[in-house]
N, C-alpha and C positions, 0 to 999 in steps of 0.2 A: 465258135471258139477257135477254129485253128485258122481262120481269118486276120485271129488278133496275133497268131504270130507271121503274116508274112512281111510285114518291113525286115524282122530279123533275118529271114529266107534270103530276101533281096539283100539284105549288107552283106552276108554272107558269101553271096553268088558272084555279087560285086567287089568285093574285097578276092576273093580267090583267082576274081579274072582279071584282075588289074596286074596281080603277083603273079600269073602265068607269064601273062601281056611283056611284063618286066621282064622276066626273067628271058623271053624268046627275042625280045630287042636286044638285050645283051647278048643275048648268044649270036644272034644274024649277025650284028654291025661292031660289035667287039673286035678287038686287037687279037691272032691269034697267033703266035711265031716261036714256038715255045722251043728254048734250045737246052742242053745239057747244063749250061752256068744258072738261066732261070729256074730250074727244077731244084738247084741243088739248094741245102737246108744251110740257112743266115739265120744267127743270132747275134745281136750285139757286136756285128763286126766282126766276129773270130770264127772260126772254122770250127764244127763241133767234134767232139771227140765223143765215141761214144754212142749209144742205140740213142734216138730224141725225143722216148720216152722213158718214163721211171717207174715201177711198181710202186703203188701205194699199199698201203696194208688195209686190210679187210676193217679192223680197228678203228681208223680213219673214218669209212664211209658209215660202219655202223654209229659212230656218235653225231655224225651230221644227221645220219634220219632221226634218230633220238629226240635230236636240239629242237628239229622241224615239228617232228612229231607234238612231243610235248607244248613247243613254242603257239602250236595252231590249237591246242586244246586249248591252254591257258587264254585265246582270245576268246573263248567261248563263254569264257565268264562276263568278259564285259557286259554281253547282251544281258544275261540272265542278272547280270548286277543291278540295270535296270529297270526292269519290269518287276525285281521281286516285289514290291508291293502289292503289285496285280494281281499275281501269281499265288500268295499267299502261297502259304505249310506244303501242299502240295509240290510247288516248285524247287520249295528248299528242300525237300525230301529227296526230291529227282536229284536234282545240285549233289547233293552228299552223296548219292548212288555214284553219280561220274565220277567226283572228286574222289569217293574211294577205288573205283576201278583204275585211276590215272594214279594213284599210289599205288598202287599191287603192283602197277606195271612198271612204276618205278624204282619199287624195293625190287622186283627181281632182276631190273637193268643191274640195280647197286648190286646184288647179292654176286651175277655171273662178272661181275668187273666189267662190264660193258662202259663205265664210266671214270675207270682209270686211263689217266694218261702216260705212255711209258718215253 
């Protein structure tokens, strides 16, 4: 059994040593001449004003994991969408169990305003 996983092992090994390999060629034979005008911080041409970062609101991040959240349940129907033939009564019964645990967790996003946008 764990024969059938060593091509994995070896991509693995070989993928990680190529991205070392890479990254220590660029580091040897690279350009390295770094002056005070290179370091300094370019956008758009203009000179920044200002810290060149910005606070986001906590608000923000909590509705993207939401979106993902939800977004990745929601593909979990596909599958179950189908096989439910196969599956019969049993699987539609599991089906509704999630389906209503993924409400729950959605009526309490709605309830705390986690899905208001201000």
């Amino acid at each position: 059994m764990p024969s059938d996983y060593l091509p994995i092992a070896v991509l693995i090994v070989l993928a990680t040593a190529v991205a070392f390999i890479a990254i220590l060629i660029g580091h040897l034979f690279g350009p390295r001449r770094p002056t005070v005008k290179k370091s300094d911080t370019y956008e758009s041409g203009m000179r920044p004003i200002g810290p060149g970062t910005r606070r986001m609101s906590v608000h923000f991040y909590l509705v993207a994991v939401l979106f993902i959240l939800f977004d990745i349940e929601i593909i979990f129907l596909l599958p179950w969408a189908v096989v439910l033939r196969e599956i019969k009564i049993l699987g539609l019964i599991e089906m509704v169990i999630f389906v209503l645990v993924l409400l729950v967790g959605f009526v309490y996003a709605w309830k705390k305003g986690a899905l208001e946008w201000e």
